[in-house]
C-alpha positions as CSV (number, residue, x, y, z in Angstrom):
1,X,0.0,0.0,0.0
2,X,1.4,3.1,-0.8
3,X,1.3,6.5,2.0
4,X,1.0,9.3,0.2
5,X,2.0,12.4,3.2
6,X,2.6,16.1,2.7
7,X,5.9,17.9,3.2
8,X,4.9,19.4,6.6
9,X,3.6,15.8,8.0
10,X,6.5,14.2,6.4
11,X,8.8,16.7,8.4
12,X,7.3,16.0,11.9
13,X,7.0,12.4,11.3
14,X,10.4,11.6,9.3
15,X,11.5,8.2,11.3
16,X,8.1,6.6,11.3
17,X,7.9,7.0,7.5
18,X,11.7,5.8,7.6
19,X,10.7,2.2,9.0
20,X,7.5,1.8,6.7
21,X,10.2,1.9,3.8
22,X,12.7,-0.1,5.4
23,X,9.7,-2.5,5.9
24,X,8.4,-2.6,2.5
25,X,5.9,0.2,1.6
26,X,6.0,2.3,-0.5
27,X,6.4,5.8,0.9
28,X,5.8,9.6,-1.4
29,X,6.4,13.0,-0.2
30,X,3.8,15.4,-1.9
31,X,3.8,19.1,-1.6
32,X,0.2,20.5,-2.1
33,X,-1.0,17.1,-2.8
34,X,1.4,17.0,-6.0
35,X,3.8,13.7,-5.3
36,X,7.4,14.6,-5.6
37,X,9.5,12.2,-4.3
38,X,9.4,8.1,-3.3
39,X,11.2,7.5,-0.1
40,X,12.8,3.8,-0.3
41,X,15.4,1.7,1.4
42,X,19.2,1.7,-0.1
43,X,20.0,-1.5,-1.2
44,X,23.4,-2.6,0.9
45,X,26.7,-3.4,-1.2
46,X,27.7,-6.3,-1.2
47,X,31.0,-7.2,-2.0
48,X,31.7,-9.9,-5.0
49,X,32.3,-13.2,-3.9
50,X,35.8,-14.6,-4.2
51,X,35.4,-18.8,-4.7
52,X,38.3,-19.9,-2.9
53,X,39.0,-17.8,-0.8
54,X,39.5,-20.4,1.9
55,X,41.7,-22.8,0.3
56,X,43.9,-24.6,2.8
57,X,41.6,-23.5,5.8
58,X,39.4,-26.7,5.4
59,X,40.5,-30.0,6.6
60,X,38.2,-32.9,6.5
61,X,38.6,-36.5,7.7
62,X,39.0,-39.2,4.3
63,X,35.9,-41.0,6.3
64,X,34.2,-38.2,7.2
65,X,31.2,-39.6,6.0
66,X,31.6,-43.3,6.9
67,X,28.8,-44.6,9.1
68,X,29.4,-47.5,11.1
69,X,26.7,-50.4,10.8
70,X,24.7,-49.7,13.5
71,X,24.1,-45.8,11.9
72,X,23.4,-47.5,8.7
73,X,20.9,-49.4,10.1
74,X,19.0,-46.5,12.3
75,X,19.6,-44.4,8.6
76,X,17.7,-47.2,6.9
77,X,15.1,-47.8,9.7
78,X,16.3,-51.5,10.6
């Protein structure tokens, strides 16, 4: 839903119509009733991702995902 205010209410009520845009709606700023301006969230940089990036931080056990027989057999439901 979209809150259309006026530039005096918008001035006396700036950090409520801050959260309504952070939580979704949509938000204008009008002056006379004439919209001017859509207040919206930023969108936050994020930075690239670098695949890799932990090489050689990792270990992992050569049987980490051995199960012994009686695992197998709760796994399976025996």
């Amino acid at each position: 839903m979209t809150e259309v205010v006026n530039m005096h209410q918008a001035k006396s009520s700036l950090s409520r119509l801050v959260e309504r845009a952070l939580a979704g709606e949509d938000v204008v700023i009008a002056r006379n009733g004439e919209p001017l301006v859509q207040l919206v969230p930023l969108l936050k940089k994020r930075e690239p991702r670098m695949p890799g990036r932990s090489k050689g931080r990792i270990w992992m056990a050569p049987d980490f995902d051995a199960m012994s027989e009686d695992e197998l057999k709760d796994w399976e439901g025996r």
